[in-house]
FIPA-546457 format. One record per residue (C-alpha): residue in one letter; x, y, z. Coordinates in steps of 0.25 Angstrom, whole numbers. Each point is the difference from the previous one (the first is absolute). Layout:
N
+---------+-------+-------+-------+
! residuo !     X !     Y !     Z !
+---------+-------+-------+-------+
!       A !     X !     Y !     Z !
...
+---------+-------+-------+-------+
//
This chain:
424
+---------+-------+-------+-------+
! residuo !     X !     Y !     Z !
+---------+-------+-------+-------+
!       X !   -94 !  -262 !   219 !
!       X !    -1 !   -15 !     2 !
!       X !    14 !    -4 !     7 !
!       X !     7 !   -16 !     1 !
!       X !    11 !     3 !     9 !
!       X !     8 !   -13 !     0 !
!       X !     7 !    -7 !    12 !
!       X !    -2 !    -2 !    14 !
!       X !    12 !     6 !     7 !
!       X !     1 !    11 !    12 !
!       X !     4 !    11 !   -15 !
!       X !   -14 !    -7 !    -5 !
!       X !    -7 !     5 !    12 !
!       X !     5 !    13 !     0 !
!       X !    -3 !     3 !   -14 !
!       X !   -13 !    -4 !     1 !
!       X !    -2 !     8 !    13 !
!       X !     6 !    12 !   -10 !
!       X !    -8 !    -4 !   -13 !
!       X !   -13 !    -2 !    10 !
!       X !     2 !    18 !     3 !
!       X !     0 !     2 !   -14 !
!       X !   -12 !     9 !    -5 !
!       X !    -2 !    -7 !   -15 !
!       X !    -1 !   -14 !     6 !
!       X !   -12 !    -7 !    -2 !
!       X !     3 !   -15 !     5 !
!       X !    15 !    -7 !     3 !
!       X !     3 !   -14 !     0 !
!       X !    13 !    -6 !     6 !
!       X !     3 !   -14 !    -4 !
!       X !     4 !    -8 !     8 !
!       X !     2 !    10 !    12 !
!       X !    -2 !     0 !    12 !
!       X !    -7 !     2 !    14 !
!       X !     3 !    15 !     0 !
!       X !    -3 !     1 !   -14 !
!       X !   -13 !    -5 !     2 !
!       X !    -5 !    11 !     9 !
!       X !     4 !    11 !   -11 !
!       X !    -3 !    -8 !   -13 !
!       X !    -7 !   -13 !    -6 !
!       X !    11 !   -11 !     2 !
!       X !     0 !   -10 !   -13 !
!       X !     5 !   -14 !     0 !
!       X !     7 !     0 !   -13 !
!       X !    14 !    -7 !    -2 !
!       X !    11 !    11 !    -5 !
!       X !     5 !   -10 !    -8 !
!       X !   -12 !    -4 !    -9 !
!       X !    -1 !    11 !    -8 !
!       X !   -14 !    -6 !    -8 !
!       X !    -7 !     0 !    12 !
!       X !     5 !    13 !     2 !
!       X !    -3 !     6 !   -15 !
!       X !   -16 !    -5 !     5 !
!       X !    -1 !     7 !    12 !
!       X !     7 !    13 !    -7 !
!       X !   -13 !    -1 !   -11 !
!       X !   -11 !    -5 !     9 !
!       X !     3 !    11 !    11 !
!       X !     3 !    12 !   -12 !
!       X !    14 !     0 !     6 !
!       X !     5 !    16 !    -4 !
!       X !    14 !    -3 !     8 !
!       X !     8 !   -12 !     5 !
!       X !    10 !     5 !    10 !
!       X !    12 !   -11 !     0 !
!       X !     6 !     0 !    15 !
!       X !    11 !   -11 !     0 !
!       X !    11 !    -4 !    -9 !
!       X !    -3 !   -14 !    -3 !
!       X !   -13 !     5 !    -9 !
!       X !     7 !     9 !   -10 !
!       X !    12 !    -9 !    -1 !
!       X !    -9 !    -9 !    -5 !
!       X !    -3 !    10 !   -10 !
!       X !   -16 !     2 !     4 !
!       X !     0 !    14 !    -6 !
!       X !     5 !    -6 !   -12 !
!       X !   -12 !    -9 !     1 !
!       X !   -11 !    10 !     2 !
!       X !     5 !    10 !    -8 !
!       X !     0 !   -11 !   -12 !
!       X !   -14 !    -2 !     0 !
!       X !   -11 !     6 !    -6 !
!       X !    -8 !     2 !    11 !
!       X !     9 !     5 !    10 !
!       X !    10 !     7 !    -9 !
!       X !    -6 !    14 !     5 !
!       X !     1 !    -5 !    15 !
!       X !     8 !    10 !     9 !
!       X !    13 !    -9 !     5 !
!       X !    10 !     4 !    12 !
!       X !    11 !    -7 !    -5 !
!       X !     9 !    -3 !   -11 !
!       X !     3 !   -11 !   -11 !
!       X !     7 !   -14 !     3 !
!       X !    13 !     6 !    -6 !
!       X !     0 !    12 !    10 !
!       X !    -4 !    -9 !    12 !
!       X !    14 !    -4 !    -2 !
!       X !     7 !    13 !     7 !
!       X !    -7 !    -9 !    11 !
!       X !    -1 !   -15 !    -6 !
!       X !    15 !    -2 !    -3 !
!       X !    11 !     7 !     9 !
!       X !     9 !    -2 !   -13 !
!       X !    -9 !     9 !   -11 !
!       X !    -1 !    11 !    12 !
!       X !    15 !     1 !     2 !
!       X !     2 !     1 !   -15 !
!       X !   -11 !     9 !    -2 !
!       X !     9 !     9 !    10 !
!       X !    10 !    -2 !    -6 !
!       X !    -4 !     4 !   -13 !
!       X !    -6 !    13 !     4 !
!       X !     9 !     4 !     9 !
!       X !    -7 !    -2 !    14 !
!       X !    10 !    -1 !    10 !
!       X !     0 !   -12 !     7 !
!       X !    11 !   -11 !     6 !
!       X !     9 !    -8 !    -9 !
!       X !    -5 !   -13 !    -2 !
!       X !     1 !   -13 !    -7 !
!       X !   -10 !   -12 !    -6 !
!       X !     2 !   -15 !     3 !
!       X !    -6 !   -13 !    -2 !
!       X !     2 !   -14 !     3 !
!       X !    11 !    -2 !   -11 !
!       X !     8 !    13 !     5 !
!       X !     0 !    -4 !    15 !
!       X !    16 !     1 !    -1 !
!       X !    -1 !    13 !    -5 !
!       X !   -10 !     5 !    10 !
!       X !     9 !    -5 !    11 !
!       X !    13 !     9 !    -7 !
!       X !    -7 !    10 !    -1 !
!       X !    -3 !     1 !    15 !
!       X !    14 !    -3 !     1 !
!       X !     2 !    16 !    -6 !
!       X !   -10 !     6 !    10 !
!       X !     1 !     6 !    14 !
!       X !    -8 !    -6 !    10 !
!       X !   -14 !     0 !     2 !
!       X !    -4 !    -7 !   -12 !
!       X !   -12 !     2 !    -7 !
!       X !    -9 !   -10 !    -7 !
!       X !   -13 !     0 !    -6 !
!       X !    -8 !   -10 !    -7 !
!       X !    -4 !     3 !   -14 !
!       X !   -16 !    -1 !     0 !
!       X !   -12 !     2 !    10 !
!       X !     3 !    -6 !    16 !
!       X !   -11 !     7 !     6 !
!       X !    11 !    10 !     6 !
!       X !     8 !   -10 !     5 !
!       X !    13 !    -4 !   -10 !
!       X !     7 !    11 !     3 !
!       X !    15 !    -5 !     9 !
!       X !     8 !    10 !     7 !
!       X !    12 !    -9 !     7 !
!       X !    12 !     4 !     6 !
!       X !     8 !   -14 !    -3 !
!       X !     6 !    -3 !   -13 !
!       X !     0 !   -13 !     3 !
!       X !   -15 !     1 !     3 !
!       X !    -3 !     8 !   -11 !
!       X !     6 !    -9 !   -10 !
!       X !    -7 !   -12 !     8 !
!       X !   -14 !     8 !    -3 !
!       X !     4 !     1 !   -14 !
!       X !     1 !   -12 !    -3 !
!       X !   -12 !    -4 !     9 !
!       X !    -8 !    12 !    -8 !
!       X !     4 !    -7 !   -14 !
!       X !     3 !   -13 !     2 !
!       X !   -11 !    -5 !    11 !
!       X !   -12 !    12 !    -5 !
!       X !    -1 !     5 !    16 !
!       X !   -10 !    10 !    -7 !
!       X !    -5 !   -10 !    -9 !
!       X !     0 !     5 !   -15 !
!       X !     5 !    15 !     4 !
!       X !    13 !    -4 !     2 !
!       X !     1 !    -6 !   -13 !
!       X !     9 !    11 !    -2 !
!       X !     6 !     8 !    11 !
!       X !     6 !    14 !     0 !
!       X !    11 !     5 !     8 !
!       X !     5 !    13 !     3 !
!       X !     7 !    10 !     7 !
!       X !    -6 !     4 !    14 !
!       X !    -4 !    15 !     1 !
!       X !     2 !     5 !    16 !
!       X !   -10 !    10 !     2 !
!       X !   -15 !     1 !     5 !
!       X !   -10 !    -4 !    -8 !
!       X !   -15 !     7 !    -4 !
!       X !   -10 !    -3 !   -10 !
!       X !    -6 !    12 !   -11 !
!       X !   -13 !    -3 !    -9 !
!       X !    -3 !     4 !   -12 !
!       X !   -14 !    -1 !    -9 !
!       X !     3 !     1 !   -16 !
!       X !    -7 !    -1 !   -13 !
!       X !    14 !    -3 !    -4 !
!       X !     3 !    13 !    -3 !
!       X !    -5 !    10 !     8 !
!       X !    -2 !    -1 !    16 !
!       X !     0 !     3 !    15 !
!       X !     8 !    -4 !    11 !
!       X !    -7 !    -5 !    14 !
!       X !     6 !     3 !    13 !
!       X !    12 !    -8 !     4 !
!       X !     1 !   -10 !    11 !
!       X !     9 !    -8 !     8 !
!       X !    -4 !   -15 !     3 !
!       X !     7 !   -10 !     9 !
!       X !     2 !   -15 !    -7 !
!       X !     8 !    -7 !    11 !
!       X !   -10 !    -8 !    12 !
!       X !     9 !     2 !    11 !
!       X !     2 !    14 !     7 !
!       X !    12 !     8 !    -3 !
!       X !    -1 !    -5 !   -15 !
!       X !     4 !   -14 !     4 !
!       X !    -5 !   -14 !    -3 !
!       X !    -7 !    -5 !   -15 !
!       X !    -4 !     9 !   -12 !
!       X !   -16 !     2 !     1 !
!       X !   -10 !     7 !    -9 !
!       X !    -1 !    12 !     9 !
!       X !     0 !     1 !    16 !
!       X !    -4 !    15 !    -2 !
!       X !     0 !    13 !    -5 !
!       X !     2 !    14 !     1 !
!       X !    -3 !    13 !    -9 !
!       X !     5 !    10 !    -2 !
!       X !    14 !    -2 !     0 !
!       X !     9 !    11 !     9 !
!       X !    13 !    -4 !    -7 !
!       X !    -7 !     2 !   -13 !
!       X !     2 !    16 !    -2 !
!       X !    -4 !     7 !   -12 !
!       X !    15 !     1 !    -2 !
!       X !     1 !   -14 !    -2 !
!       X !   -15 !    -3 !    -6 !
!       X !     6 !     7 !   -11 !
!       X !     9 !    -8 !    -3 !
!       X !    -9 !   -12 !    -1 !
!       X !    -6 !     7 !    -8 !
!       X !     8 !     5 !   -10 !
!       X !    10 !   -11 !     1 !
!       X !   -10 !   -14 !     2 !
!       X !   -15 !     6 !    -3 !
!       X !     2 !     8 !   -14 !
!       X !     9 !   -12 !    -5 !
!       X !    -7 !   -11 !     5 !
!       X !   -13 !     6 !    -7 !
!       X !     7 !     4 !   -13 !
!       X !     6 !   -15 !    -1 !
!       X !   -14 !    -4 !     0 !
!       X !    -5 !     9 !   -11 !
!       X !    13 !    -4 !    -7 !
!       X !    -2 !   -14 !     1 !
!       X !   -12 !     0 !    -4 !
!       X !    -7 !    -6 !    10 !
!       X !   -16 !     0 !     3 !
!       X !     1 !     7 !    14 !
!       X !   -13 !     6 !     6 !
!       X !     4 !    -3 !    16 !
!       X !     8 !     1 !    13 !
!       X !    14 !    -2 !     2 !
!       X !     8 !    -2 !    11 !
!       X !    13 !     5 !     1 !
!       X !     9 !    -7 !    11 !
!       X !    12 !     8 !     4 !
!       X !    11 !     4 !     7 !
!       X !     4 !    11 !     6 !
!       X !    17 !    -1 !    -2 !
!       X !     7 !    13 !     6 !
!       X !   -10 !     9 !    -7 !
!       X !    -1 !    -6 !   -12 !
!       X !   -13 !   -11 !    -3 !
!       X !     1 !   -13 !    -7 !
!       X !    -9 !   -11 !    -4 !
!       X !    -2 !   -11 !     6 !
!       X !   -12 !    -6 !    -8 !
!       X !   -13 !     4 !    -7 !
!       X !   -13 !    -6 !     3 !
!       X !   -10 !     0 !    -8 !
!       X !   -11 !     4 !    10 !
!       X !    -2 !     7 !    14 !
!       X !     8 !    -5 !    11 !
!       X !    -6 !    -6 !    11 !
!       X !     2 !     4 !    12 !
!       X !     2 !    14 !    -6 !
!       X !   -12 !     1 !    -6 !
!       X !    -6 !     0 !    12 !
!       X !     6 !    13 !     5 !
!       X !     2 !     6 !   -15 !
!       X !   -15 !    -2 !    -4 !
!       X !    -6 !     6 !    12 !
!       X !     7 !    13 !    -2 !
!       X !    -4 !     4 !   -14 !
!       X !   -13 !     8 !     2 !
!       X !    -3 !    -1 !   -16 !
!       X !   -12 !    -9 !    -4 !
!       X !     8 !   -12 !    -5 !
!       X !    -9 !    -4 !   -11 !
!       X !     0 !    15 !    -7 !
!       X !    14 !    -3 !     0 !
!       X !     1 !   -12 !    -7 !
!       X !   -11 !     5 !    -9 !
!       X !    12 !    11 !    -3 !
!       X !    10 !    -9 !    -1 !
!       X !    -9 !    -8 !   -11 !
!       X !    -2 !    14 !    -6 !
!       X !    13 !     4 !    -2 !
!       X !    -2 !    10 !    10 !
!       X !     9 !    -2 !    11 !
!       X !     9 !    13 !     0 !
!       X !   -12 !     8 !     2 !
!       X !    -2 !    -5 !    13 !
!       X !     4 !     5 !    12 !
!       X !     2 !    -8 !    10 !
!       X !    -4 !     1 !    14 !
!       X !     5 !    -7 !    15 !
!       X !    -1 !     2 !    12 !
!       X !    11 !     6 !     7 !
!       X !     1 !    -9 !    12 !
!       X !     7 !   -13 !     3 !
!       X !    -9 !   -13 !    -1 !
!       X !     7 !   -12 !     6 !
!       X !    -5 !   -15 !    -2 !
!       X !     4 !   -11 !     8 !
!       X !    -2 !   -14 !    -7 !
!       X !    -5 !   -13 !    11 !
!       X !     4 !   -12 !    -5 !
!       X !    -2 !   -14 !     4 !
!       X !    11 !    -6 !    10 !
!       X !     9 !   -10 !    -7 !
!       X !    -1 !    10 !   -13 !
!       X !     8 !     3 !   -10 !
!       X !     1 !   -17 !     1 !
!       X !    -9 !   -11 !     5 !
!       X !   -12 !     7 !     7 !
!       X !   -18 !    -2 !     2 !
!       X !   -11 !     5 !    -5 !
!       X !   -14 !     2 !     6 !
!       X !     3 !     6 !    10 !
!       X !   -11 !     9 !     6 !
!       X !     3 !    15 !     1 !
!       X !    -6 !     7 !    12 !
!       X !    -2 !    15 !     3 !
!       X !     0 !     6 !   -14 !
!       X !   -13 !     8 !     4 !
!       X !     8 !     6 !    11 !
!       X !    11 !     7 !    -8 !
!       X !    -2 !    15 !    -1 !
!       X !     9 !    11 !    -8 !
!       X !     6 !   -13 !    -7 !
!       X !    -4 !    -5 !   -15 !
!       X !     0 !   -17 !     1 !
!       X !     4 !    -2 !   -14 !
!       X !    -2 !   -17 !    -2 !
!       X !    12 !    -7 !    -4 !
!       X !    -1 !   -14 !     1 !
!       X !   -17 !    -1 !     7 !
!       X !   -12 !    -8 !    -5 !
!       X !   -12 !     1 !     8 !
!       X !    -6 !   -15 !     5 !
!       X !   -14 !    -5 !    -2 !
!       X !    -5 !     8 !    13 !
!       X !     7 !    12 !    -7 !
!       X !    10 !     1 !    12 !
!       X !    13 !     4 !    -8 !
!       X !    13 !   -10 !     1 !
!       X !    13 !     0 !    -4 !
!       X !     4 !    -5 !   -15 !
!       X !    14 !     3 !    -3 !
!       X !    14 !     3 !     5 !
!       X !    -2 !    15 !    -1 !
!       X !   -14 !     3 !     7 !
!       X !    -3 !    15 !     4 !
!       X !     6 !    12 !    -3 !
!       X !    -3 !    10 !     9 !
!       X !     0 !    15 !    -5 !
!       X !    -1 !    13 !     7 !
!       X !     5 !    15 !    -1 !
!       X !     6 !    11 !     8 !
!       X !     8 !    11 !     0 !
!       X !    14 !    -7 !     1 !
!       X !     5 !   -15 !    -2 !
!       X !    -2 !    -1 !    14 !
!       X !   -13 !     6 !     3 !
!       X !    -6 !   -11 !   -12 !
!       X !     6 !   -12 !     4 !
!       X !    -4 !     1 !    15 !
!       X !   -13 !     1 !    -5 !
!       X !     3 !   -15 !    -9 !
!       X !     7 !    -4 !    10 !
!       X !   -12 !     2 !    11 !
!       X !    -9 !    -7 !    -8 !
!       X !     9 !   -11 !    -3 !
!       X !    -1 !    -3 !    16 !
!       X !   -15 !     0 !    -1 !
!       X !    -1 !   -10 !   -11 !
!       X !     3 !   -14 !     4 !
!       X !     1 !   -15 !    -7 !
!       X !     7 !   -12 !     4 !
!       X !    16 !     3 !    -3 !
!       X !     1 !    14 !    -6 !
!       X !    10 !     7 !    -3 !
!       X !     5 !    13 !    -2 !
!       X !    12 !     7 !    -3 !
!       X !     2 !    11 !    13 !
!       X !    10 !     9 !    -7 !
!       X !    -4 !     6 !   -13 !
!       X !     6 !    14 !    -2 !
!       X !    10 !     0 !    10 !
!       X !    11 !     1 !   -13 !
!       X !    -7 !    13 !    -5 !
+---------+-------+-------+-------+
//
């Protein structure tokens, strides 16, 4: 099979370093991509957004499947796109149409969604700039902390857990009034905050029928001991211990089958990953949000467990095959530690050279934020740069071997966080 894997992210890299194992490939392309992606693929320089650029490339390379990493893509509606034309109508996609991109794309349509096939998630409200006074009495009714969340896409970042009222209603107004995350908080949704622990569950489905990924457990906050700004992932950990078969089943039953069912029943195009978000609350799980796509930093730890071949399983999943399968992981722990760039999640630089990567052993180096130079030394090209992956027989036992590579790889102001699994 001739593969497009689209994005350049650290879940980019550790697809294609999946997609690369597979016995029925024949050549992969990741566009844009990255400096690891390069070393296990063809990276492209295609813009995710020009879709006719794309469409040639799909042709001209006889294209058989186009795997969709990140979000922005199919809330744009590129599977709509492809799937509409003639000559790629027959192309395999990972992903789903613009309308279902909006479990991801509007915070509003995911809650309501929920709500509407009896999902159990957090009460909640929608406002928007001509509703700030009610937004603010509606705040008035909840218990401290307050959650808010901007509507649309923020790159991870829109959602605000404050402990002030005062605050909370200042962000409010600041979310809708002043667009602090620009047009997603055209709209804003606030609701009830849920005290528990959270994890992550995937799920690959053809809208009807599918298989469930193993769990894992992220961290979002920079600072250690879960303090400081929201990221896009300091980390990862998978399997979950907390997560027992006792209460997997009740994700199952109580989010997976409905959430999967609401799809067939609204009539959705669907032939990709979701990413349930929960909360653990007593026993009980809720939602917290869908995504449309694999999560990253989880990826990292979740992909490297699954010992199928990746592309038989989408070709499956194209089939209408998926509950033949039987899925098979391995039964350790893998751990993932995220480096980042100091300054990150805020103002930070790029081009930095990494050092030492040839020198890491027992550890996969999946590139988050990387481009190689013109000397092909590999430097820094995001907030999130590294995500460093290994395995053992406990949480422990994996993240000492991250962890020990993290101390052998060096470039100007990295960071890391030092405490990842201390809460499980």
């Amino acid at each position: 099979m001739n593969v497009l894997l689209l994005g350049s992210g650290g879940r980019e890299h550790t697809l294609a370093w999946k997609i690369a194992q597979s016995s029925i490939l024949s050549q992969l392309f990741i566009a844009p991509g990255n400096a690891g992606t390069s070393t296990v693929g063809t990276n492209v320089n295609l813009n995710l957004a020009d879709f006719d650029t794309m469409l040639a490339f799909v042709v001209d390379m006889s294209i058989d499947i186009i795997i969709v990493g990140p979000e922005q893509p199919l809330v744009d509606g590129i599977y709509d796109f492809f799937k509409a034309n003639e000559k790629t109508k027959n192309v395999i996609i990972v992903g789903m149409s613009k309308e279902a991109a909006q479990l991801e794309g509007s915070k509003e349509y995911a809650k309501s969604f929920m709500k509407r096939h009896n999902v159990p998630t957090a009460a909640y409200k929608s406002f928007d700039s001509n509703s700030v006074a009610n937004g603010e009495n509606f705040l008035d009714t909840l218990q401290s902390p307050y959650v808010l969340k901007a509507d649309g896409l923020a790159g991870g970042k829109g959602v605000l857990i404050i402990d002030s009222l005062a605050e909370a209603k200042d962000s409010l107004s600041d979310m809708l009034l002043n667009n602090k995350f620009g047009e997603a908080s055209n709209k804003v949704v606030i609701e009830e905050f849920l005290s528990g622990i959270e994890l992550s569950v995937f799920v690959l489905t053809d809208g009807e029928k599918f298989v469930v990924l193993p769990e894992a457990k992220d961290y979002k906050r920079i600072g250690e001991g879960d303090t400081g700004l929201n990221t896009g992932g300091m980390g990862s950990i998978s399997p979950v211990p907390f997560a027992d078969a006792i209460f997997m089943d009740k994700v199952l039953e109580k989010i997976i089958k409905p959430t999967v069912k609401g799809i067939k029943a609204d009539n959705m195009d669907y032939s990709g990953f979701v990413f349930i978000g929960l909360m653990k609350v007593g026993d009980e799980p809720y939602v917290i949000e869908y995504n449309v796509r694999m999560g990253d930093p989880e990826t990292e730890t979740v992909i490297p467990r699954m010992k199928n071949d990746i592309l038989e399983l989408f070709q499956e999943m194209n089939n209408g095959n998926l509950d033949k399968v039987k899925m098979n992981f391995d039964k350790r722990t893998a751990a993932s530690v995220m480096l980042v760039a100091g300054g990150y999640p805020e103002s930070y630089n790029k081009g930095n050279r990494i050092f030492n990567l040839e020198k890491i052993s027992n550890t996969i180096a999946f590139h988050a934020g990387t481009i190689n130079d013109d000397k092909g030394n590999v430097i820094t090209n995001g907030g999130r740069v590294i995500a460093l992956t290994s395995f053992g027989k406990t949480i422990n036992d994996a993240l000492n071997l991250s962890y020990k590579a993290a101390d052998i790889i060096s470039y100007d102001k990295m960071y890391y966080r030092k405490d990842l699994g201390k809460d499980l």
